[in-house]
Structure formats: C-alpha cells, structure tokens
N, C-alpha and C positions, 0 to 999 in steps of 0.2 A: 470821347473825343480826346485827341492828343493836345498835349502842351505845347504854346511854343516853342517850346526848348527843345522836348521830342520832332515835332515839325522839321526843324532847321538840324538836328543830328543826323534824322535820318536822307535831307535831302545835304546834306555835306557826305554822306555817306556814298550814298547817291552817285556825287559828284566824282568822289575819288575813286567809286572803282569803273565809271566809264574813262577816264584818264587811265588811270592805270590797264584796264582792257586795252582800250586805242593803242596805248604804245606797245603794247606786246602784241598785238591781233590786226593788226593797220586798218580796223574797223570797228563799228561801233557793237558793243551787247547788244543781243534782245532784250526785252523787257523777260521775257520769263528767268534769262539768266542775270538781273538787277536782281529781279524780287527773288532768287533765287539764294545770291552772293548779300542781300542786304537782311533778309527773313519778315518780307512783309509780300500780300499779294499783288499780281501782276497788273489789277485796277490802282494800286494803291502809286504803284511805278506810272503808270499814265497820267495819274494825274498830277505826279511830281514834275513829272517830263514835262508838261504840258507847260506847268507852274514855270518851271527854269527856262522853257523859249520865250513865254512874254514877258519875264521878265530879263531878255537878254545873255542868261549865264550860259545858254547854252541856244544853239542853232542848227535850223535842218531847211533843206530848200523842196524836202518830200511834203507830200499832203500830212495831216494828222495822223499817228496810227501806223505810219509806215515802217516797218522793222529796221534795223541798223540803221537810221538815215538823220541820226541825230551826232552833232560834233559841239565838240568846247570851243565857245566862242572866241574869234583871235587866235586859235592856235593851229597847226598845219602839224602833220606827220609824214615824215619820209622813212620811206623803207632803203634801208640801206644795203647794198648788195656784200655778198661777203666775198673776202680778197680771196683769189684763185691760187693755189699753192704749187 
C-alpha cells in the first residue's frame, strides 16, 4: 500500500495533467491516457477520479465511469478562434 505522501503526489499529478490536457485539448483525458501520462493503471485512475469528485477538486455532471466527462472544479475553458490574416 502507498504512503500518504505517494497517495497525494500521485493525485497532484493527477490534477496537473488534466489541467494541462484541458487547456490544450478543450476536453478532458481519458483515464487510460492519465494512467498513461502518470505510470499507474487505469483502476488506480478511477479510483483517484472518484476520490477528487467527492471530495470537490474536481467535477462531472456524467454518470461514474464516463470518459472525458470530468472538469476542474470552478474553472471554464474557452477555445479561442485564431485571428483571420
């Protein structure tokens, strides 16, 4: 079993690269490309995901399990059009 300290790097890890996904992708990863980009399996991502909706950090209006359907709580993404030359 993992250490606290592990627990919370790997869901800080977690955290930053659905942020950083979202703002380049205007959408959320899937879990296989977390567990992918973090080096743990794609159960291990679920039940992180899971962890960081009830507790707030993060939000989806989809059933449990649903792919991309997970966003960072309080924040919004706009895709911005690129200026016509």
């Amino acid at each position: 079993m993992r250490s606290t300290k592990e627990y919370r790097a790997i869901r800080e890890e977690i955290y930053r690269f659905i942020g950083a996904y979202i703002t380049k992708h205007v959408y959320a990863p899937s879990n296989k490309e977390i567990a992918e980009a973090v080096g743990i399996s794609g159960t291990t991502v679920h039940r992180h995901l899971i962890d960081m909706i009830d507790e707030g950090i993060l939000e989806t209006d989809a059933e449990p399990g649903t792919q991309r359907a997970i966003r960072i709580r309080n924040t919004q993404v706009v895709k911005r059009r690129k200026k016509s030359e």
